[in-house]
C-alpha positions as CSV (number, residue, x, y, z in Angstrom):
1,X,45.2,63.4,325.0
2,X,44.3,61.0,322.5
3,X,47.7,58.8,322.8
4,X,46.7,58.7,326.4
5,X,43.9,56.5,325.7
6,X,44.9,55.0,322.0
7,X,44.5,51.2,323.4
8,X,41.2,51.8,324.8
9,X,40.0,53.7,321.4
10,X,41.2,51.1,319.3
11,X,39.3,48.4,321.2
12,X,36.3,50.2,320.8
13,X,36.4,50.5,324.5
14,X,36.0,54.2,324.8
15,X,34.7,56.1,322.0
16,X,36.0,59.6,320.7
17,X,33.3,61.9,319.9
18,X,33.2,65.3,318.1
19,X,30.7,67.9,319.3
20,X,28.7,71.3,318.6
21,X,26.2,72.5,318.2
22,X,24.0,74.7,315.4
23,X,21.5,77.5,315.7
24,X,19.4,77.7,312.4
25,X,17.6,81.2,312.7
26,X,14.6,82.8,311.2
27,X,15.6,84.8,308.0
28,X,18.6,82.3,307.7
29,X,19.7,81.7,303.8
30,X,22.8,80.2,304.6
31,X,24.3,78.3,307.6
32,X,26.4,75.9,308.1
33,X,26.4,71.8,308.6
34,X,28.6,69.3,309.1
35,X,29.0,67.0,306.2
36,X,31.1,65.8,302.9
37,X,32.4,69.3,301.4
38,X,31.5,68.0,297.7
39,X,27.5,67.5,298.6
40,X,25.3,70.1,299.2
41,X,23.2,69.5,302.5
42,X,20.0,70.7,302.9
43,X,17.6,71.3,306.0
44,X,14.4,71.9,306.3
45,X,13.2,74.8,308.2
46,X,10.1,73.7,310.4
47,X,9.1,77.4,311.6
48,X,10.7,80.4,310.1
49,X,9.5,82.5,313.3
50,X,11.8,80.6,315.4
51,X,15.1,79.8,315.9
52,X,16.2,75.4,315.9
53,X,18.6,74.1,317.7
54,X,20.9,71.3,317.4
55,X,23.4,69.0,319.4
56,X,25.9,67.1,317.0
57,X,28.7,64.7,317.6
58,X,30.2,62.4,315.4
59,X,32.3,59.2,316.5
60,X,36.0,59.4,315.7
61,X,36.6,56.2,314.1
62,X,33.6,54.8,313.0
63,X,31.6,58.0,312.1
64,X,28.5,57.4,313.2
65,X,26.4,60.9,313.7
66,X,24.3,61.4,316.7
67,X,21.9,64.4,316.3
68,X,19.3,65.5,318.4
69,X,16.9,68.4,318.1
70,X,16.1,71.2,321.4
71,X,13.9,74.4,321.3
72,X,17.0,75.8,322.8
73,X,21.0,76.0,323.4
74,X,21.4,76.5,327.3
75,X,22.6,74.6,329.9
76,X,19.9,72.1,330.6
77,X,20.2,70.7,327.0
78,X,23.7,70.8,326.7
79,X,23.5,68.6,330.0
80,X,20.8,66.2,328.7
81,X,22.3,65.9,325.5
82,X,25.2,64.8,327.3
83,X,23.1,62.2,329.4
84,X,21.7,60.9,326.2
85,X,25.6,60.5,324.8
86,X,26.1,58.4,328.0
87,X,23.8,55.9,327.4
88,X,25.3,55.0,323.8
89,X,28.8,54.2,325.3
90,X,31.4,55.9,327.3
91,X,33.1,58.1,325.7
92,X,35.8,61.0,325.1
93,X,34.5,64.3,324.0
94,X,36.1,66.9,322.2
95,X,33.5,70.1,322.0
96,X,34.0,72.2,319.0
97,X,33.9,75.6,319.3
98,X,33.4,77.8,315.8
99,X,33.4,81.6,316.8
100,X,32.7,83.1,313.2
C-alpha cells in the first residue's frame, strides 16, 4: 500500500499517519503509551472515578504526535478526530488495533 503512494510520501505530499487510541481507567496502575521503550512515560490521571480517553497518531516520517483528549471512544469522536486529522494535511492512515 505504501509503494503505491511512495512519490507522494516522499514529497511530503501525502502524509502516513499511525493511529489508536487509549482508554486510561479508574483503578488503572499500569497502561500502556506510545513512546521510546528506554523512558518511562508518565500521565497524569485527572479523575480517578472516570475513565480518559485518547486519539493518537503519529506521522510516518517526520514523527510528529497528534494527540487529542475525548470523555469517550465511540463513533462521533473517532469521526471528529478524524476531521481534526484532515485539517493538518491529507493523509494515509493506518489504525492500529492492539487486542490484549
Amino acid at each position: 500500500m505504501l509503494a503505491n503512494h511512495r512519490e507522494e510520501i516522499e514529497t511530503g505530499k501525502l502524509r502516513v499517519l499511525l493511529l489508536d487510541e487509549c482508554h486510561l481507567m479508574w483503578g488503572d496502575t499500569i497502561g500502556y503509551v506510545w513512546g521510546k521503550t528506554d523512558q518511562e512515560v508518565t500521565v497524569p490521571v485527572v479523575n480517578e472515578r472516570d475513565k480518559q480517553t485518547y486519539y493518537g497518531a503519529v506521522d510516518y516520517l517526520d514523527r510528529e504526535f497528534l494527540l487529542k483528549v475525548y470523555q469517550a471512544g465511540n463513533s462521533e469522536n473517532t469521526i471528529d478526530y478524524l476531521q481534526y486529522l484532515l485539517t493538518q494535511s491529507p493523509f494515509l492512515f493506518l489504525w492500529v488495533e492492539n487486542h490484549r
